[in-house]
VEXKOLBA-890867 format. One record per residue (C-alpha): chain; residue number from 0; x negated, y negated, z. Coordinates in steps of 0.001 Angstrom, whole numbers, m for minus. Layout:
<nodes>
   chaine   num         X         Y         Z
        A   NUM         X         Y         Z
...
</nodes>
This chain:
<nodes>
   chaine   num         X         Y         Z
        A     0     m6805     25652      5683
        A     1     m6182     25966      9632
        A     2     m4510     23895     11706
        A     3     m6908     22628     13197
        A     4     m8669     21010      9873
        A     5     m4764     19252      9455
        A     6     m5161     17817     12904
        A     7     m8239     16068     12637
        A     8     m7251     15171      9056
        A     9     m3921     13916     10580
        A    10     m5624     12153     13181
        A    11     m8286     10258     10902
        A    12     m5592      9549      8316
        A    13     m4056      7611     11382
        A    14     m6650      5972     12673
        A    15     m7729      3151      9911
        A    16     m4599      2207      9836
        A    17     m3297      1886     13811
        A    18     m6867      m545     13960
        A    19     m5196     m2503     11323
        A    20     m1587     m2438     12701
        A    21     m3048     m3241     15863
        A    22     m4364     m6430     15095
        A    23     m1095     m6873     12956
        A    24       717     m6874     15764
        A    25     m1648     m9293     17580
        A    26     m1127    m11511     14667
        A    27      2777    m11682     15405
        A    28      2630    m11543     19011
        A    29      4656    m14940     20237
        A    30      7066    m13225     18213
        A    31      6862     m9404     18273
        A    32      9256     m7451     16218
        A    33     11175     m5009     17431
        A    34      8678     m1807     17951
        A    35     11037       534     16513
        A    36     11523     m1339     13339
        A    37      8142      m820     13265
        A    38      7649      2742     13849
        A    39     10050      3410     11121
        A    40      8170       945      8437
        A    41      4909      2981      9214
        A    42      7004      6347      8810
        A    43      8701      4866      5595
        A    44      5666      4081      3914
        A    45      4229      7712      4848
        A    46      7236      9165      3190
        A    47      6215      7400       156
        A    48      3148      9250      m586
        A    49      5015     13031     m1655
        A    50      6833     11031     m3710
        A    51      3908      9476     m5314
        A    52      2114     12622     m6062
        A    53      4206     13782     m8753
        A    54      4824     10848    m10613
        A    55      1370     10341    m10710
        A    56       739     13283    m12041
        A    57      2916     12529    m14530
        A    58      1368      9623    m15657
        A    59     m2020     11183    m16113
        A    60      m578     14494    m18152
        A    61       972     11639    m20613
        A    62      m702      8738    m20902
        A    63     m4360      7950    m22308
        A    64     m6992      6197    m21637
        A    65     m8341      5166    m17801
        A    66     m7165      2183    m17711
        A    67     m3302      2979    m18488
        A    68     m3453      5669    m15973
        A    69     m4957      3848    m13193
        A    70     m2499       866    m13821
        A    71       461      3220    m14075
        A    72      m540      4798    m10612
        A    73      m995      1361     m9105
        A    74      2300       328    m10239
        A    75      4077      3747     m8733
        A    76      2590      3555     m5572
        A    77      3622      m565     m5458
        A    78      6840      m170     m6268
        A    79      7466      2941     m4047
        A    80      5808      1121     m1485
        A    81      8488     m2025     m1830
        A    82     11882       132     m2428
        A    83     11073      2302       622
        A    84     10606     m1596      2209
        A    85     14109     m3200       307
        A    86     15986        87       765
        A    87     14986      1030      4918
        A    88     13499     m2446      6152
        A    89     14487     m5675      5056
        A    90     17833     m6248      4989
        A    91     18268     m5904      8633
        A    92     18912     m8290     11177
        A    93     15554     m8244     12527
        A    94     13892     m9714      9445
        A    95     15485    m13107      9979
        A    96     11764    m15406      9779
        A    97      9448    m15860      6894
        A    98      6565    m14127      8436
        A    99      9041    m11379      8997
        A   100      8298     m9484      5057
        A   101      4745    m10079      4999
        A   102      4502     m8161      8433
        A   103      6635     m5631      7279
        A   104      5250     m4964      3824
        A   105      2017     m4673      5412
        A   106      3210     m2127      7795
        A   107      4799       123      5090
        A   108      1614      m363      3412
        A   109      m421      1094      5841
        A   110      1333      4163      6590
        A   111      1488      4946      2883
        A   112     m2600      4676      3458
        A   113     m2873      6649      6033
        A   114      m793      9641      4879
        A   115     m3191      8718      1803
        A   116     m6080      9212      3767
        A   117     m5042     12267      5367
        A   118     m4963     13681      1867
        A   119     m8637     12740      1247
        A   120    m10144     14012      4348
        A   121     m8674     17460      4500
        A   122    m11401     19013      1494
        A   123    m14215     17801      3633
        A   124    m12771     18652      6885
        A   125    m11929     22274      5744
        A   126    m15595     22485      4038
        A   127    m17337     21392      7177
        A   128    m18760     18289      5835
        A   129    m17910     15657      8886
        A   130    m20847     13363      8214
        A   131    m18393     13046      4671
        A   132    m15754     12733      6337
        A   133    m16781      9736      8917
        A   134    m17965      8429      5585
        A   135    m14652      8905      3839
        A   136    m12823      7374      6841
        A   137    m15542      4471      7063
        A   138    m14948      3847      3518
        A   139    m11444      3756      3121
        A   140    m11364      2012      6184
        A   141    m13145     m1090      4934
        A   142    m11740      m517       905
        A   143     m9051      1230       m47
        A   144     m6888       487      3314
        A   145     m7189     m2641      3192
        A   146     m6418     m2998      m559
        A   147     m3043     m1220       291
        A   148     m2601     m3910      2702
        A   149     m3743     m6596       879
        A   150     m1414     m5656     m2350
        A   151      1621     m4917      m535
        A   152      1188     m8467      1220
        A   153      1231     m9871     m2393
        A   154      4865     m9142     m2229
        A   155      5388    m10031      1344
        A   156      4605    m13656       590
        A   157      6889    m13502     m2606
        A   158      9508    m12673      m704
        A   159      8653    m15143      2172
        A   160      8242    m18328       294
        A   161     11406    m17593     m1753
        A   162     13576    m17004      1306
        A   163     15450    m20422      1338
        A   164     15808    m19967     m3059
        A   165     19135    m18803     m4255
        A   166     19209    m14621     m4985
        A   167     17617    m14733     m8492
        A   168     15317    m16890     m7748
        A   169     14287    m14437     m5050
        A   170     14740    m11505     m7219
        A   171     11758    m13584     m9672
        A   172      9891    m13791     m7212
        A   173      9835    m10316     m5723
        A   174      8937     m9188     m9689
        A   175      6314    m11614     m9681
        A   176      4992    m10080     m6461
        A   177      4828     m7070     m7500
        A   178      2753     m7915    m11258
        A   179       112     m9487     m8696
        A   180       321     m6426     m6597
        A   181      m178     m4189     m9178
        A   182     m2899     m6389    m10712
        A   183     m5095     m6408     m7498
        A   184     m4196     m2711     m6987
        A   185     m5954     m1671    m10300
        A   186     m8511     m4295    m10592
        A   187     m9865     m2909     m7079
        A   188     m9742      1042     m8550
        A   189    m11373       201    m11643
        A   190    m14308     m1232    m10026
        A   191    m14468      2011     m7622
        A   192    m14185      4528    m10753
        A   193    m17464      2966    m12556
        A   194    m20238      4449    m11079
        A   195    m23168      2759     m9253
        A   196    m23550       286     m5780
        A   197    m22916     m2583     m7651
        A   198    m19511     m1902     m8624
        A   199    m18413      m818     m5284
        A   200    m20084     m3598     m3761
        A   201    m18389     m5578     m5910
        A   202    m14621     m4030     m5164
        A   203    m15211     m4162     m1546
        A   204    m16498     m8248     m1821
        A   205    m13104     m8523     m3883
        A   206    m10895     m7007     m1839
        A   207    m12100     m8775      1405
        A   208    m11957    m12305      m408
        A   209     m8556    m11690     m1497
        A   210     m7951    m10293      2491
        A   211     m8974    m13502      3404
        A   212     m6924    m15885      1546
        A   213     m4027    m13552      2371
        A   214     m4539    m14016      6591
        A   215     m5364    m17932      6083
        A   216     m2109    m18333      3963
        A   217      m257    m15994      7125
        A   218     m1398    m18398      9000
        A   219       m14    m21554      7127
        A   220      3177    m19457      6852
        A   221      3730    m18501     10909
        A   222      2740    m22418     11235
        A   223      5910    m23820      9338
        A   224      7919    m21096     10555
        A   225      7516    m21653     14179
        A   226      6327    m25576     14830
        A   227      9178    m26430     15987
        A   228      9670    m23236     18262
</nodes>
């Protein structure tokens, strides 16, 4: 493996998820948050993924049957995702507004995908195969990215619509987040392990419904939280 094969696997790793930040950031533009908050979100969730690996592995040495495993990794990589979040992110002063820990979730979220990515394009990088891995990217891209995103932002709007609730009410709520991030998290993998068009079809159609009931309830949330700004 050269360096140049982890370069362009760095790079596409990166690149689903900056489009996706970007338009994050778009989102929460009449109030940005501070850009170093966000840098270190991004990094956080990165730093998730090593730790990931092993436990993962883990679970599939021990555990039997598909379906155990797959929920097992879902829930690692969901709660990793949200103690990097709790621990590094939001208890600082910056995350003062509702919208404040869906934003952030989603940001950790998408730098544990794109170190994730990174990971699946360096075998067809190093082999050669770049129509693969434009494919790979594409797909990810357009699935598994956004599933990150869209699971992570489960928990985000726990936390957001609990904010004014006493702390174990909040502490509910963040649980319940993360059983419905977990949920959508294997629900979407086991439709991509059974083989066949139809089942992908039919994770990608998932994932992009629940993507957009997520952005239209963002957008109910930013409304309350700022009509009277």
């Amino acid at each position: 493996m050269t360096l140049t094969t982890l370069g362009y696997a760095f790079l596409g790793g990166l690149l689903p998820s900056f489009i996706w930040l970007y338009f994050l950031i778009k989102e929460d533009a009449s109030h940005p948050e501070p850009r170093s908050l966000i840098a270190l979100t991004f990094v956080a969730g990165m730093a998730a993924v090593p730790l990931a690996l092993p436990l993962e592995h883990y679970a599939k040495e021990y555990l039997n049957g598909s379906l155990s495993v797959i929920t097992a990794w879902a829930l690692i990589e969901e709660t990793l995702k949200y103690g990097m979040a709790a621990a590094l992110i939001l208890w600082r002063r910056a995350v003062d507004e509702a919208p404040d820990y869906v934003i952030y979730m989603i940001t950790i979220a998408l730098g544990f995908a794109s170190a994730e990515n990174m990971l699946f394009l360096v075998t067809p990088i190093s082999d050669g195969d770049i129509a693969i891995s434009f494919f790979t990217g594409d797909v990810r891209f357009l699935g598994a990215t956004l599933l990150h995103v869209v699971a992570s932002a489960a928990i985000g709007f726990a936390l957001a619509f609990s904010v004014r609730y006493r702390p174990h009410i909040r502490i509910c709520a963040a649980a319940l987040g993360l059983i419905l991030a977990t949920a959508l998290h294997t629900a979407f993998n086991m439709l991509i392990i059974n083989q066949g068009a139809s089942a992908a079809l039919a994770a990608f159609f998932f994932v992009w419904v629940i993507a957009v009931i997520f952005f239209a309830a963002f957008e109910v949330l930013k409304y309350f939280q700022y009509r009277n700004s």
